[in-house]
C-alpha positions as CSV (number, residue, x, y, z in Angstrom):
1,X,62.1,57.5,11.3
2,X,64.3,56.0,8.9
3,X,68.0,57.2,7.9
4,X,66.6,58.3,4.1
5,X,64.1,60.4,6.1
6,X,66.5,62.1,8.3
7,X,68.9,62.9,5.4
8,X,70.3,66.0,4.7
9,X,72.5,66.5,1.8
10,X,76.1,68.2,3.4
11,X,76.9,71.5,2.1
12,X,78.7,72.2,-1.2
13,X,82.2,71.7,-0.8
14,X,85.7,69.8,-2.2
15,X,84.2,70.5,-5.5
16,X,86.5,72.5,-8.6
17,X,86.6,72.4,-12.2
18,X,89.8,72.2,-14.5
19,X,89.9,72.7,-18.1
20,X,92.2,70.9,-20.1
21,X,91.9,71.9,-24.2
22,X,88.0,71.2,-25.1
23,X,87.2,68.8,-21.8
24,X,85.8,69.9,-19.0
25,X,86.7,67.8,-15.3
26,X,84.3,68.1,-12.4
27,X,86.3,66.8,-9.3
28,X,84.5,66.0,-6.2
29,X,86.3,65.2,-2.9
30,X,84.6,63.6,-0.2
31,X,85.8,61.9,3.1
32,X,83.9,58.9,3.7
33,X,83.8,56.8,7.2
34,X,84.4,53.4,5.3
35,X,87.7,51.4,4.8
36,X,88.9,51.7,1.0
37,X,87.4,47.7,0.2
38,X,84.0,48.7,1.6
39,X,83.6,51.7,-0.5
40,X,85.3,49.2,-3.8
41,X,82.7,47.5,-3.0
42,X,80.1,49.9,-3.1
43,X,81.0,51.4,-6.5
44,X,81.7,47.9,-8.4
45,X,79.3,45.4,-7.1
46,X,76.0,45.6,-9.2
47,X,73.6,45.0,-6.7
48,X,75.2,47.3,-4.5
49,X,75.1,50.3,-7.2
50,X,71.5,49.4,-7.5
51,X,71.2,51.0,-4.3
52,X,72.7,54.2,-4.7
53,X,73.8,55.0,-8.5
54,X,71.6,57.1,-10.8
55,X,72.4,53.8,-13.1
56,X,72.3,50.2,-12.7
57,X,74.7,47.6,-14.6
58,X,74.7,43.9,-16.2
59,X,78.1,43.3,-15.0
60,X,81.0,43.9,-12.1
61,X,82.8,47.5,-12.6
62,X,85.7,45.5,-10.5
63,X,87.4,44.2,-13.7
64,X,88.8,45.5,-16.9
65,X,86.5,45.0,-20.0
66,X,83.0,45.9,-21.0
67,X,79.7,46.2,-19.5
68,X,76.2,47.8,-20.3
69,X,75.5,50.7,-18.4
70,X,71.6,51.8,-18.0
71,X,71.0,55.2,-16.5
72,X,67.5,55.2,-14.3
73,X,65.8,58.1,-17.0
74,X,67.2,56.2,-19.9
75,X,66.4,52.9,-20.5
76,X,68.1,52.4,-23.5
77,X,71.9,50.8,-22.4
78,X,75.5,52.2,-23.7
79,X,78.2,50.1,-23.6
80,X,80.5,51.0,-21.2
81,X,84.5,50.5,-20.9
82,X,86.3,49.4,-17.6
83,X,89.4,51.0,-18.6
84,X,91.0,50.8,-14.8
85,X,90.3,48.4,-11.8
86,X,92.8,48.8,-9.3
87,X,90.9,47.5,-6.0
88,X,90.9,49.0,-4.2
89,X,92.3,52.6,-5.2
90,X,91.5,53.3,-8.6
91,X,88.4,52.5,-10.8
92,X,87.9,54.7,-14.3
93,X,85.2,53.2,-16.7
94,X,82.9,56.1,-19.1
95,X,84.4,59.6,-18.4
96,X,84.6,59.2,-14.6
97,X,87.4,57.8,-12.4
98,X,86.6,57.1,-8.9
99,X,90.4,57.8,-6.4
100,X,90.1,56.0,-2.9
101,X,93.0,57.6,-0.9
102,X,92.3,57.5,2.6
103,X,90.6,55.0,5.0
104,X,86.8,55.8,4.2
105,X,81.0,54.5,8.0
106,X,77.6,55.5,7.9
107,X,74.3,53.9,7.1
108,X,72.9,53.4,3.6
109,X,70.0,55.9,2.4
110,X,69.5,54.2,-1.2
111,X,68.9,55.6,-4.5
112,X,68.3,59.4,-4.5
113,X,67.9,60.5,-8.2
114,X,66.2,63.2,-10.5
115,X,62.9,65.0,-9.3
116,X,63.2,62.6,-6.4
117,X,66.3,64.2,-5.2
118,X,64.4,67.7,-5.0
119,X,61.9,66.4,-2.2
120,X,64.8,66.3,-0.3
121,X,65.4,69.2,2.7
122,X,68.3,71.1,1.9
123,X,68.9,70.3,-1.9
124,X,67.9,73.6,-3.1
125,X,70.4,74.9,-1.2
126,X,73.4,72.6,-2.3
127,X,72.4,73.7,-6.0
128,X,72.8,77.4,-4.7
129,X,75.6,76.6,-3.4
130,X,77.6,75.2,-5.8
131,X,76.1,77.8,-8.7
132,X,77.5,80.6,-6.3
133,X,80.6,78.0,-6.5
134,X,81.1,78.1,-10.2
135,X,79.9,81.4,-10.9
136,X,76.6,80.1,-12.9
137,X,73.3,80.9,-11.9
138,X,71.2,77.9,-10.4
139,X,69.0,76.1,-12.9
């Protein structure tokens, strides 16, 4: 048995929302077992995204400029702005910004996206979870 079969997603948690005027900020904190350049790595390198992203990329997030960003449902690209690429603690491109802080291991699962993702042991309850979280109830 392979590590994607074995996976369980962890439990909902380090997750809050903040409102500032009409936006809305998701913030998701997670500890990772990998050294700050590995995980750089891991969220700039297109071929590594590939394997993990809900999107792939025609270019390196790792630098300051533009790149077409292709989300797996929508095939149709959107230009994309790398607005910050400070390896290997800050990365903001789109509306997200990634924040490495602390030393950051584990083995890769790959890609887990859309209906996929439900197959999954234990999603159902992350989505429970985090609706009980937030106050909403789960879709």
């Amino acid at each position: 048995m392979d590590a994607r079969e074995q996976y369980t997603p962890g439990p909902a948690s380090g997750a809050q929302v903040q409102k500032g005027g009409d936006k809305w900020t998701l913030i998701l904190v997670r500890e990772l077992r990998h050294a700050p350049e590995k995980v750089w790595q891991a969220l700039t390198d297109p071929a590594q995204l590939r394997e993990w992203a809900p999107f792939v990329v025609d270019g390196s997030l790792g630098t300051v400029g533009s790149v077409n960003l292709t989300w797996v449902a929508n095939p149709t690209p959107l230009a994309t702005k790398v607005t910050r690429a400070d390896a290997p603690r800050l990365l903001e491109y789109g509306d997200m910004r990634w924040q490495l802080e602390r030393q950051l291991s584990g083995d890769p699962i790959g890609r887990i996206v859309g209906a996929e993702a439900m197959k999954f042991a234990g999603w159902q309850r992350l989505i429970a979870e985090y609706a009980e979280q937030f106050g909403v109830e789960p879709p």
